[in-house]
C-alpha positions in Angstrom: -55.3 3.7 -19.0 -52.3 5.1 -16.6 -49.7 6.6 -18.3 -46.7 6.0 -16.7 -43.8 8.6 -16.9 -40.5 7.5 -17.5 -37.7 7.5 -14.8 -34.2 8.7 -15.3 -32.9 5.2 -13.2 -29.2 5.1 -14.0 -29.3 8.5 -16.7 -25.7 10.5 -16.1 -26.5 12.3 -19.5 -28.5 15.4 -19.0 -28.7 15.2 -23.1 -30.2 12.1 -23.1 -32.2 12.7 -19.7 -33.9 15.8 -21.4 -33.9 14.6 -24.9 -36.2 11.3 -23.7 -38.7 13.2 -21.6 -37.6 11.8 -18.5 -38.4 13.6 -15.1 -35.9 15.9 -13.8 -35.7 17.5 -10.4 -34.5 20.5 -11.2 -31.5 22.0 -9.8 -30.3 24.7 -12.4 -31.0 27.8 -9.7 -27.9 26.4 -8.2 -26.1 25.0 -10.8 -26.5 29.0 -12.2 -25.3 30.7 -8.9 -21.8 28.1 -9.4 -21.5 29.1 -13.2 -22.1 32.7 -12.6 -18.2 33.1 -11.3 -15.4 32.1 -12.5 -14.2 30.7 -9.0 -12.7 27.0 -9.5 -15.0 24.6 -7.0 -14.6 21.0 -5.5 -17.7 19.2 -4.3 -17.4 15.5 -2.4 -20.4 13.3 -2.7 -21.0 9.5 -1.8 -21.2 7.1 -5.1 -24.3 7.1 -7.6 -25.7 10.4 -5.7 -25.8 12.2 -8.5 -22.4 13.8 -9.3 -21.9 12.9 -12.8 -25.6 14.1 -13.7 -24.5 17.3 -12.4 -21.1 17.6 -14.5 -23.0 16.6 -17.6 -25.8 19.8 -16.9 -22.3 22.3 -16.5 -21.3 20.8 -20.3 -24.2 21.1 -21.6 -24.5 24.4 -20.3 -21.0 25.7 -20.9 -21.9 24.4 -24.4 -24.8 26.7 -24.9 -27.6 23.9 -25.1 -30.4 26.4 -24.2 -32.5 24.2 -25.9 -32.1 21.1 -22.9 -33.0 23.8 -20.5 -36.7 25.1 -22.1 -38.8 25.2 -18.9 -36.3 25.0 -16.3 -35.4 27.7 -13.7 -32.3 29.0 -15.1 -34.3 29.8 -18.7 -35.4 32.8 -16.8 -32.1 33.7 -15.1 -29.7 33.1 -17.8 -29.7 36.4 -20.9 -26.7 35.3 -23.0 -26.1 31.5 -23.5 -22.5 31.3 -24.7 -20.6 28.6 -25.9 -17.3 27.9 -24.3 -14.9 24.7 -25.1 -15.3 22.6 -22.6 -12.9 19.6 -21.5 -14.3 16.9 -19.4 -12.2 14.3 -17.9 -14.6 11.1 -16.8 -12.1 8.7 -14.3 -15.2 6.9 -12.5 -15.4 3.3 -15.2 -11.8 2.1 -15.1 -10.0 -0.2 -13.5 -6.9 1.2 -11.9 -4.3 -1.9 -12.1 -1.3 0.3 -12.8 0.2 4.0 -13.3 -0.1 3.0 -17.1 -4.0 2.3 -16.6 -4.1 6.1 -16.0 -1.9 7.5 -17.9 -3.4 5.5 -20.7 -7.3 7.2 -20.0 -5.4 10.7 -19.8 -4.4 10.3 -23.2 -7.5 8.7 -24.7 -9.3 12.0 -23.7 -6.3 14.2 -24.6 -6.2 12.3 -27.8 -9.8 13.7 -28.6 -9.3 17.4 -27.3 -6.3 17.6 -29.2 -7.5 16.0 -32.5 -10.8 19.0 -32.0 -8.7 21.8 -31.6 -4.8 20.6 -33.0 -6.6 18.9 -36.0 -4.0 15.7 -34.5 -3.0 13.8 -31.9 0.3 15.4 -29.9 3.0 13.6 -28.3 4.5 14.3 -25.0 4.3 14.2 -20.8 0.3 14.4 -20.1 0.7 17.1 -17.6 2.2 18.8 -20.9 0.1 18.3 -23.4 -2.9 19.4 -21.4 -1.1 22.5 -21.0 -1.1 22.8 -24.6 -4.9 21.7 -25.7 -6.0 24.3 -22.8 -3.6 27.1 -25.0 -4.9 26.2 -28.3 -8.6 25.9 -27.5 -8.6 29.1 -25.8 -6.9 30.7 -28.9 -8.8 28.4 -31.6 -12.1 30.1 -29.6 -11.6 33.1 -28.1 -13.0 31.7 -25.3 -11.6 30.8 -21.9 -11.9 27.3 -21.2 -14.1 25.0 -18.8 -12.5 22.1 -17.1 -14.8 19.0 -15.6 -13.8 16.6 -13.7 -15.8 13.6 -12.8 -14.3 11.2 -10.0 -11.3 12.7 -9.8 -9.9 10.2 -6.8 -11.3 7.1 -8.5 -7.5 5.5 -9.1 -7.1 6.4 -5.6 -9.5 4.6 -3.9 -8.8 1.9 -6.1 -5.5 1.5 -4.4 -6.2 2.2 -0.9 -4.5 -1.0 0.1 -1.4 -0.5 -2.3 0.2 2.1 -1.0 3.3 2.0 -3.3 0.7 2.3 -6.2 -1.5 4.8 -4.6 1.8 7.5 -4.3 2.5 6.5 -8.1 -0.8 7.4 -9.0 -1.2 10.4 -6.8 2.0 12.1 -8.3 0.6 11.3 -12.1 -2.6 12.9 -11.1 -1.2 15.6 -9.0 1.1 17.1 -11.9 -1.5 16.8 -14.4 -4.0 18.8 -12.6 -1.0 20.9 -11.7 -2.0 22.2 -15.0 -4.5 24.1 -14.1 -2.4 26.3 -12.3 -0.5 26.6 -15.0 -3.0 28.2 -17.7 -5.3 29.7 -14.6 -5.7 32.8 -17.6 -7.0 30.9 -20.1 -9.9 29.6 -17.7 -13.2 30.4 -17.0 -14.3 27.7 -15.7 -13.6 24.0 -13.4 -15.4 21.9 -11.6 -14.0 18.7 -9.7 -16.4 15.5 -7.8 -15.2 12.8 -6.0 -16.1 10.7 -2.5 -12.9 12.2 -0.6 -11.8 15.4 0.2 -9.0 16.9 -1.4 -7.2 19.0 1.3 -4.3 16.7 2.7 -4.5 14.4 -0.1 -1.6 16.4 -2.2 -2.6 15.9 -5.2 -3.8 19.3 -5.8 -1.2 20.7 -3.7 0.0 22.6 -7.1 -3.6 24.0 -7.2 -4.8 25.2 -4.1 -7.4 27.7 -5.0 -10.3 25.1 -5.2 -13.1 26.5 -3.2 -14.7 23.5 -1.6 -18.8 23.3 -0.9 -19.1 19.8 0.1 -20.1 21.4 3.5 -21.5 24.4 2.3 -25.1 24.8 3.6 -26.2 26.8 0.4 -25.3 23.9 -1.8 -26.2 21.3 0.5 -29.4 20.2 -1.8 -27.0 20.4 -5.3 -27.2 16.3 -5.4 -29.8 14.2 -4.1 -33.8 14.8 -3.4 -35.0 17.0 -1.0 -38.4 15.6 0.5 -40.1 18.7 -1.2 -38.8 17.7 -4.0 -39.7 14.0 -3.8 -43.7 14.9 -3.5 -43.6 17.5 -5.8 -41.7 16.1 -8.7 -42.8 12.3 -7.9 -46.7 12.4 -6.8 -47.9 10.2 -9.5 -45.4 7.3 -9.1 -45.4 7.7 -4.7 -49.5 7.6 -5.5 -49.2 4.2 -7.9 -46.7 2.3 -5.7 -48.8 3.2 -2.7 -51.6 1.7 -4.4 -49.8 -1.3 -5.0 -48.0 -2.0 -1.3 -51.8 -1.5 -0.1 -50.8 1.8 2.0 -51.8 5.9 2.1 -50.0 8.3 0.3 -48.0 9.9 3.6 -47.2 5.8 4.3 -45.8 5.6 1.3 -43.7 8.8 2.0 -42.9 8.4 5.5 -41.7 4.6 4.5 -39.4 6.4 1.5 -38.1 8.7 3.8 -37.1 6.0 6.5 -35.3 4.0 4.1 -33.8 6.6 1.9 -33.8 10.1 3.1 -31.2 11.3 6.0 -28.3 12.4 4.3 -27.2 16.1 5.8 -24.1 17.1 4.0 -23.5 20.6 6.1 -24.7 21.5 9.6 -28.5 22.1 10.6 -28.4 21.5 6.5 -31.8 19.3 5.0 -32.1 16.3 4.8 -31.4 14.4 1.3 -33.3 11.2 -0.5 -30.2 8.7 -2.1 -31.5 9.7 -5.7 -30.5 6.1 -6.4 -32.6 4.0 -4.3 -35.5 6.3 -4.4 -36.0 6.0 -8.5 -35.2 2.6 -8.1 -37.8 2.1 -5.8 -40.2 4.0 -7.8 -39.8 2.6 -11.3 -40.3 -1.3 -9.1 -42.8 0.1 -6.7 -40.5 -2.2 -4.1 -38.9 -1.1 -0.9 -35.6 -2.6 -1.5 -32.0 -2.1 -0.5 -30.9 -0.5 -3.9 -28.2 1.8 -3.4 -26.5 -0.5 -0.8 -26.5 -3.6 -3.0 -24.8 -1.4 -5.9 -20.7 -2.7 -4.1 -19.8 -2.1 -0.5 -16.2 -1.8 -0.5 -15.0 -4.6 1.7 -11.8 -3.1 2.7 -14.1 -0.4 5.3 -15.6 -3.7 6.8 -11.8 -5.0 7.0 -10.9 -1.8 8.5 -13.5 -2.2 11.7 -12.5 -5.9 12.3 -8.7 -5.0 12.1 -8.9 -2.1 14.5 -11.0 -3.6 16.9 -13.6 -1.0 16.6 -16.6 -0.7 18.7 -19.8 -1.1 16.8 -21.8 0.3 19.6 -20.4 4.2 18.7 -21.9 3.3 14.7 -25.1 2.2 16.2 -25.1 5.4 18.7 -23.2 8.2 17.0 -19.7 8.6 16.6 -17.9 11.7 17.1 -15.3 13.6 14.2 -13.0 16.3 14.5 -13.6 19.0 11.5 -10.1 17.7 10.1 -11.4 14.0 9.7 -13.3 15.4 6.8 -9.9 16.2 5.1 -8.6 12.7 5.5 -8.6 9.4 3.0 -6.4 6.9 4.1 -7.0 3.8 4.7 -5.8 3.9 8.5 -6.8 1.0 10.8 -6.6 3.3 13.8 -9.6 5.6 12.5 -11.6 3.7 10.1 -14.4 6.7 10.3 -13.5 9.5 7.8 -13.0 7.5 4.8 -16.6 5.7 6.3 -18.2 8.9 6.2 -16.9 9.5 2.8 -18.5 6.3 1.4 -21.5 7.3 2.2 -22.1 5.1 5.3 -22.3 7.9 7.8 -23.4 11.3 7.9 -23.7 14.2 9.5 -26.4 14.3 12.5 -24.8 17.4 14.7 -22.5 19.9 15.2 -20.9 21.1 18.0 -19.7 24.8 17.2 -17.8 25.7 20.4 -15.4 22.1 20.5 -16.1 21.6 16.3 -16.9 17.7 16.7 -19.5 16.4 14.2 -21.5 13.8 15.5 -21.8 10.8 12.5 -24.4 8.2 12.3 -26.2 5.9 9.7 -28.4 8.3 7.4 -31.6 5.8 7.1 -32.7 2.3 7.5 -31.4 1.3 4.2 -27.6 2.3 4.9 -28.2 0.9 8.9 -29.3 -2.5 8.2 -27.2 -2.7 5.3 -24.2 -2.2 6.2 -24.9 -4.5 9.7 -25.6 -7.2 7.8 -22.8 -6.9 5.6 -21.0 -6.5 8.6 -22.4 -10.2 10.2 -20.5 -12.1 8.6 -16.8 -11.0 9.5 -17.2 -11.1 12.9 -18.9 -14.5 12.9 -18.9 -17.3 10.9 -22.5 -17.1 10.4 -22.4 -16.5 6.3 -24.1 -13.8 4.5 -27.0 -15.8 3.3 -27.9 -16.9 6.5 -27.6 -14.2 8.5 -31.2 -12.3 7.1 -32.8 -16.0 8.0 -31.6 -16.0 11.6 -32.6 -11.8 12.2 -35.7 -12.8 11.3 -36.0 -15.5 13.4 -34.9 -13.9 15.7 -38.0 -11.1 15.6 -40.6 -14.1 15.4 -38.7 -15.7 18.6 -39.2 -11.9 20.6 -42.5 -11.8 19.3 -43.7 -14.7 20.4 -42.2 -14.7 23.7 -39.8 -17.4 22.9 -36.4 -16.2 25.1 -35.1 -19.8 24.9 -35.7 -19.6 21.3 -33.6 -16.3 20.8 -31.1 -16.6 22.8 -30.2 -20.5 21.7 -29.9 -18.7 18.1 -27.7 -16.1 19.5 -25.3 -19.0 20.3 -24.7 -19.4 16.5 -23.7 -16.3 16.1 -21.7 -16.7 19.2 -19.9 -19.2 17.9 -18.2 -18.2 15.2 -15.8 -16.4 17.7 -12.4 -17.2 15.9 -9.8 -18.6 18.3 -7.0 -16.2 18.1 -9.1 -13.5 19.2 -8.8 -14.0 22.4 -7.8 -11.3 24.0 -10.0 -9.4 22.3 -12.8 -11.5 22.8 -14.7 -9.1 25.2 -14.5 -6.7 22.1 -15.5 -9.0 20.1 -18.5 -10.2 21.4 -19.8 -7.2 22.0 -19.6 -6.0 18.3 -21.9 -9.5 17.4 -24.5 -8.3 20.0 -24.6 -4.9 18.7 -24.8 -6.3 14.8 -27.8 -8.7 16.0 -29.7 -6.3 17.6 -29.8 -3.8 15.4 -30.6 -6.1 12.3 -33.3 -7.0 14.5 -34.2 -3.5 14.7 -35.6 -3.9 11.1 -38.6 -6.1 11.7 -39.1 -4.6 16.0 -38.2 -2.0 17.9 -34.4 -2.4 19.3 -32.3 0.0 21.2 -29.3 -0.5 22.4 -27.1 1.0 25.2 -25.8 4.7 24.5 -25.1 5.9 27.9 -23.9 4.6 31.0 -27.1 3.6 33.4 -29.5 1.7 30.8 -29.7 -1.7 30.1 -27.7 -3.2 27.3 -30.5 -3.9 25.2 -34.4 -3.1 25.1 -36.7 -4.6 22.7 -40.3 -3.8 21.9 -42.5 -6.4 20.1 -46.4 -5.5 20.0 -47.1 -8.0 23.2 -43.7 -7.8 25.3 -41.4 -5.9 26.4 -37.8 -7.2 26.9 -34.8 -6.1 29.2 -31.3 -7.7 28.2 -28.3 -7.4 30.5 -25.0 -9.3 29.8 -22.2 -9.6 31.5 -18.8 -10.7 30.9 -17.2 -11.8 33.7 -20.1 -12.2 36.3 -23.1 -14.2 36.8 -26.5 -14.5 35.7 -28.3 -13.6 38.7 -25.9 -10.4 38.9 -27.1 -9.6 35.4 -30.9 -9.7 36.7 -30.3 -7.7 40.0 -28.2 -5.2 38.0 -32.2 -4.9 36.3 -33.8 -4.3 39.1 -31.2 -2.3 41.4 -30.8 -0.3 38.6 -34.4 0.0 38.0 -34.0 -0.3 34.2 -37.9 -1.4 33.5 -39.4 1.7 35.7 -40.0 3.5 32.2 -42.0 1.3 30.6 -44.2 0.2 34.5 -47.8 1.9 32.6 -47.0 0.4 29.0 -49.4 -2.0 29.4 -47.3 -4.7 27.7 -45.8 -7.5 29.7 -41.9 -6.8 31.0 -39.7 -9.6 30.6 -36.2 -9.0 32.2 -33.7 -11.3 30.9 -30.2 -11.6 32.5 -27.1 -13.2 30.6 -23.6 -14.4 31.7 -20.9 -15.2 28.8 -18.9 -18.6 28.7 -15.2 -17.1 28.4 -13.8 -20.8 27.9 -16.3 -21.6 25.4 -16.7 -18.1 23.7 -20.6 -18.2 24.1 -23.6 -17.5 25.8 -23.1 -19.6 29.0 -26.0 -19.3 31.6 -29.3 -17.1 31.6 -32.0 -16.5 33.7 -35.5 -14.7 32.6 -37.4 -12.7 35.2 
């Protein structure tokens, strides 16, 4: 009989990950190059990729649990195994109503540090009293102290949209952490996740010397699955769920790494597997949308309708200044850094001499995801119907059905709201963009990304089709625009048959008004 290995799906205890036989990619080479100074570090991470895993290895190795690490890299590397006291602050499952909602989980884990190494509770200002437990455990133990600290922004992107709150919450935090400063002699260790960045954010304007790898190269692979990894850690379940999807081994990998892999968290850096999805996947032998369906915050989708941005620059690449990677407002005029942050975008170039990042979806998971999530506020299409109509949609294409398509497009079209109007060129472009690339998922799509090509291009296995809109023009102008243009000349020797179709929009009745298929 198969034995089937046990997954660490959802494990943030490395205690309990190593203590249940579980798999584990290892990643204590790195975790021992950090450790190995006493420098303070920051690293930024989208959610469930990993980071709490990683602050629960640093306790249990700042605790001295060589027995968790028997067989793992850093058994070889590491001679002494001390045991330091170690304080670890976890601010990722709360709900962050109130100043006193944070002040309240400060003190539940002061409570306990102070009760290890006071013998009682203390009273007093938080910042304070974590002065004081830092003090007394360094004197109790003789050794300097290791600070963790998971999520640290959690209350703040709680409160993106409550800005009053957000400032209240920002000054607790900042003069807590402020601390750290404070007692820098009696540290040897700290380590700080979160989504953002911290570098404008003042809340650790009191301690500025965090050294931040979220873009560091060498730690690029510290969170998340490298493909290497994926093969040689998960062999026996990529060999089992290609048995049971009917397809080769290298399918089954090149289908994981469409759907999962893409994440590049420094320049020319490789590429990562969403740890999430991909044991998810693996422990149902299903290609689902796992990471996605975990929340998608739905004040970034309320930031792209509000500002009017153009979808087209998601689909194609959007392009960052190095100092949008410091930013985490919530600001309707650039939606894109805290995007990037969330984990919907990541880095696909760099451009050393003018330091622009070019962003982009990571994988098909995040792509179609987020598109679909994205249907439904710009139409009034709702979310359960919008998968139906995408794949209608591809059967339509497939079967040569323009009529077909193009009538279904009107629904979509539709759901134009009324006081958009002067914004409803905008507008309707964003719906096109959303459709075609959901329809991306089931045939080949591409849409426009530089001036000359034809708005939209799809590929089925029989046909190939040729879109061009236009706004304020004609129908026929849309199909000469084709041909002038010459936009089918690259696919003449395909061998499939070219259908040019050419569109004119209705801007009285916010639709698709006339066609014409060539």
């Amino acid at each position: 009989m198969e034995q089937i290995r046990k997954l660490p799906t959802g494990i943030q205890s490395f205690e309990v990950l190593r203590t249940s036989d579980l798999v584990y990619v290892d990643k204590t080479a790195l975790i021992y190059e950090l450790v190995s100074t006493p420098v303070p570090y920051f690293l930024s991470r989208p959610r469930r990729f990993g980071k709490s895993l990683l602050i629960s290895t640093f306790e249990a190795y700042f605790e001295g649990r060589k027995d968790l690490f028997k067989g793992l890299a850093i058994e070889k590397l590491e001679t002494k195994w001390e045991a330091y006291p170690v304080l670890r602050l976890d601010l990722n499952a709360k709900k962050y109503d109130s100043v006193e909602a944070l002040i309240a989980i400060l003190n539940r884990h002061l409570n306990k540090w102070e009760t290890l190494y006071f013998g009682e509770k203390q009273t007093g200002a938080p910042e304070d009293r974590f002065i004081n437990v830092i003090e007394q455990a360094y004197e109790k133990t003789g050794k300097r102290v290791v600070v963790l600290v998971d999520e640290y922004d959690k209350p703040l992107l709680a409160n993106l949209d409550n800005e009053k709150r957000s400032e209240a919450l920002r000054n607790t935090l900042k003069a807590f952490y402020g601390a750290l400063k404070s007692t820098s002699d009696s540290l040897r260790f700290i380590f700080f996740t979160g989504v953002t960045k911290f570098a404008q954010i003042s809340v650790f304007s009191d301690l500025n010397q965090l050294t931040d790898i979220s873009l560091v190269r060498d730690y690029a692979t510290l969170c998340g699955i490298t493909r290497e990894e994926l093969v040689e850690n998960f062999t026996p379940e990529l060999t089992r769920m290609a048995n049971e999807n009917a397809m080769s081994f290298d399918e089954t990998v090149a289908e994981m790494t469409q759907r999962y892999d893409g994440y590049h968290f420094a320049p020319n850096s490789p590429g990562m597997f969403n740890p999430f999805s991909v044991l998810n996947a693996l422990a149902y032998r299903t290609f689902d949308d796992y990471w996605f369906r975990t929340g998608t915050p739905s004040f970034l989708v309320d930031l792209l309708t509000e500002s009017d941005y153009d979808l087209r620059l998601l689909v194609d690449g959007v392009e960052m200044a190095s100092s949008g990677f410091a930013e985490y407002r919530a600001e309707k005029s650039n939606p894109i850094p805290l995007i990037y942050q969330s984990g919907y975008l990541t880095i696909h170039s760099y451009d050393k001499q003018y330091r622009l990042y070019t962003l982009g979806f990571p994988n098909d998971e995040v792509r179609y995801g987020f598109m679909n999530f994205l249907a439904p506020y710009y139409t009034k299409v709702d979310d359960g119907a919008t998968e139906v109509h995408i794949v209608n949609f591809a059967k339509e294409l497939r079967a040569g059905d323009v009529d077909g398509f193009l009538n279904g497009m009107k629904v979509f079209f539709a759901g134009i709201p009324y006081e958009l109007s002067a914004d409803t060129e905008r507008h309707y472009q964003a719906i096109f963009y959303v459709v075609l690339t959901l329809i991306g998922a089931f045939v080949q799509a591409e849409v426009r990304s530089a001036h000359g090509r034809a708005d939209a291009v799809v590929k089925t296995d029989k046909y190939i089709y040729v879109f061009e809109f236009k706004l304020n023009d004609t129908a026929e102008a849309a199909l000469q625009q084709i041909d002038s243009k010459e936009y089918l000349l690259p696919y003449a020797l395909d061998g499939r048959k070219l259908v040019k179709v050419g569109v004119s929009f209705d801007k009285e009745k916010r639709n698709i008004g006339r066609y014409l298929i060539g």
